[in-house]
C-alpha positions in Angstrom: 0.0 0.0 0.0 0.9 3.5 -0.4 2.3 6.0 2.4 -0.6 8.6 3.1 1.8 11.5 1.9 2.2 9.8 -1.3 -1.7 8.9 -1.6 -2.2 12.6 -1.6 0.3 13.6 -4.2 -1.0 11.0 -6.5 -4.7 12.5 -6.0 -3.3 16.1 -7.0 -1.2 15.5 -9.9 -3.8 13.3 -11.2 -6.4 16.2 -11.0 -4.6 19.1 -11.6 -5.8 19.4 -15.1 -9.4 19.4 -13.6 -8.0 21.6 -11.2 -6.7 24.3 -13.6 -9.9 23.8 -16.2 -12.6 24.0 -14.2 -12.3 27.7 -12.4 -10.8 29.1 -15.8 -14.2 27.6 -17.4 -16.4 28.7 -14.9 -14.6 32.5 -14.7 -14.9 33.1 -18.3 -18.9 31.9 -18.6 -19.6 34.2 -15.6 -17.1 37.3 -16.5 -18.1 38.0 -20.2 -22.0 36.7 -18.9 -21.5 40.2 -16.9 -19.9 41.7 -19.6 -17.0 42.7 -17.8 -14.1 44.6 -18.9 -12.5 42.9 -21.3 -8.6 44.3 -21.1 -6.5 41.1 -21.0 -4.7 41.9 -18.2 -7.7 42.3 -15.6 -9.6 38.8 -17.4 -5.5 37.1 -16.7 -5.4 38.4 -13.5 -8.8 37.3 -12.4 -8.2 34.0 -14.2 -4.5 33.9 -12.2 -6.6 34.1 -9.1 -9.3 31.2 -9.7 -6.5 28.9 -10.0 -4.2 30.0 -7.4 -7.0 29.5 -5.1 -8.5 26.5 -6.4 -5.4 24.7 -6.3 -4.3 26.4 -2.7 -7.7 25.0 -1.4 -7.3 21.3 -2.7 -3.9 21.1 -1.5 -5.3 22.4 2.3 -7.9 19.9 2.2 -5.0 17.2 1.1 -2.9 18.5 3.6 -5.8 18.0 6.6 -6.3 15.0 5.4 -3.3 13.7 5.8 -3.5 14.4 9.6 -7.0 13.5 10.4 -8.4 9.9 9.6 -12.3 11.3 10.5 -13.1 12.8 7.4 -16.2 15.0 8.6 -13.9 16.6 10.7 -11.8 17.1 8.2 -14.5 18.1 5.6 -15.7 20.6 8.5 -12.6 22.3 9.4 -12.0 23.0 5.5 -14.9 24.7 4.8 -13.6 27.5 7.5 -11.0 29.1 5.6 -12.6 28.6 2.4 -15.6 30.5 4.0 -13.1 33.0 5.4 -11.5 34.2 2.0 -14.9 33.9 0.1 -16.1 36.6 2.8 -12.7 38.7 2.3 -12.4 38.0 -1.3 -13.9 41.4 -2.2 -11.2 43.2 -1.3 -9.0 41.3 -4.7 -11.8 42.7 -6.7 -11.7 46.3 -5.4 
């Protein structure tokens, strides 16, 4: 069997494709659904950021996981931060 470090590593390379794709997807429906400026350094930069924190918040959830075997604590103690920087994410915008 694998160690639980390398279980996790496994997990994120294989879905970092997902985990690049799916924010840059979603981003672009939403921003030009809005009709947002389109300059291509602020559509970059917000597209820079979806990633950055999709892939940040995977590899924190990875990383708790890795120390916790209950996984609704683990599940519970995620969703804090996440919740934290969606609440605070306004300020990136501004």
């Amino acid at each position: 069997m694998y160690s639980i470090p390398d279980y996790y590593l496994g997990r994120l390379f294989s879905q970092i494709c997902v985990q690049v794709f799916y924010p840059f997807i979603i981003i672009l429906i939403v921003y030009f659904g809005i009709h947002g400026n389109n300059e291509f350094g602020n559509v970059a930069l917000l597209l820079l950021y979806g990633v950055f924190i999709n892939v940040t918040m995977v590899c924190q959830a990875f990383f708790f996981g890795t120390l916790s075997d209950n996984f609704m604590a683990v599940e519970q103690f995620h969703i804090m931060p996440m919740l934290l920087f969606m609440l605070t994410a306004g300020t990136f915008v501004n």
